[in-house]
N, C-alpha and C positions, 0 to 999 in steps of 0.2 A: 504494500500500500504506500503509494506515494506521500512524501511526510508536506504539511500545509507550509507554505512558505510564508514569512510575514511579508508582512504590505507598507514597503516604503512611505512614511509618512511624514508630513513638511515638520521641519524644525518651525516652532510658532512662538519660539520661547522669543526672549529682550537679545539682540542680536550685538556683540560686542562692539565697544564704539569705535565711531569713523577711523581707519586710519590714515588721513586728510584734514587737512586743515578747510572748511568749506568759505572763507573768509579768502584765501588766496584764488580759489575757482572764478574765470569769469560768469557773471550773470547768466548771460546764456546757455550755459551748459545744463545739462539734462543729468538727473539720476534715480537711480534705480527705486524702487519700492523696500528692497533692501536697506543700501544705501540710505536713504531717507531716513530710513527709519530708525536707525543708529546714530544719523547726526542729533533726530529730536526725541531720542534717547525712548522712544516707543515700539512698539511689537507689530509687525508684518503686519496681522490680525488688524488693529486699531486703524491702522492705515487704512484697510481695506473694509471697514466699517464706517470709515470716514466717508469713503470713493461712494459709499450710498447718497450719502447726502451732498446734494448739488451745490449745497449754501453754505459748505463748511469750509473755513477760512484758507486753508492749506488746499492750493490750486494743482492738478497735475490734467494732465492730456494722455490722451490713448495714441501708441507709436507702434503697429504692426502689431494691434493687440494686446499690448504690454501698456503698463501705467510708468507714465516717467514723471517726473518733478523737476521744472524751472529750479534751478540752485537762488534767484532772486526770489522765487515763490517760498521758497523754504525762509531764507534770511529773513523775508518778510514775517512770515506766521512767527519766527522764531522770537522777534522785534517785538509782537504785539502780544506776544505770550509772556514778557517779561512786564511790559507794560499795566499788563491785567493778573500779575499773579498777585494775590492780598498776605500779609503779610501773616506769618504763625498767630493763632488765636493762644489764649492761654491756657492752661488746665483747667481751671474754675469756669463755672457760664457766668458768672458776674463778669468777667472781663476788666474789675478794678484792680486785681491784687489781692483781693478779700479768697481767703479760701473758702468755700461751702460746710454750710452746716449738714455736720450727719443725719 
């Protein structure tokens, strides 16, 4: 009886980061869903739940049926993700310093 072979399946995990500097790339340049994904330090996956939604900030184009990403579309989303991230909230929900009563 032939024995069951496993079935190749995609790595989905947080993909090691760029080894690139994406700051020296000109604008123009196109990268991978990979790629990408490791410069904005997210999972293949997230990417590609992103590519659902038409209105989400991080721009890419279809090139021979693959998804590529403007290296300025990145920098860009990267810009406005710094811009909007809000700063650590505290332990307590008062938010003053005061720690919570038991």
């Amino acid at each position: 009886m032939p024995r069951a072979t496993k079935r190749h399946r995609k790595n989905r995990g947080m993909p090691p980061p760029a080894t690139f500097d994406i700051d020296t790339l000109p604008g123009s340049s196109n990268l991978t869903a990979l790629e990408a994904a490791a410069v904005i330090r997210r999972t293949p996956g997230a990417l590609e739940q992103w590519r659902r939604n038409p209105n989400h900030p991080l721009k890419w184009r279809y090139v021979d049926g693959r998804p590529l990403y403007r290296v300025d579309a990145v920098r860009d989303y990267l810009a406005r993700c710094d811009k909007t991230t809000k700063p650590p909230q505290p332990h307590n929900a008062r938010g003053d310093g005061r720690a919570a009563r038991p």
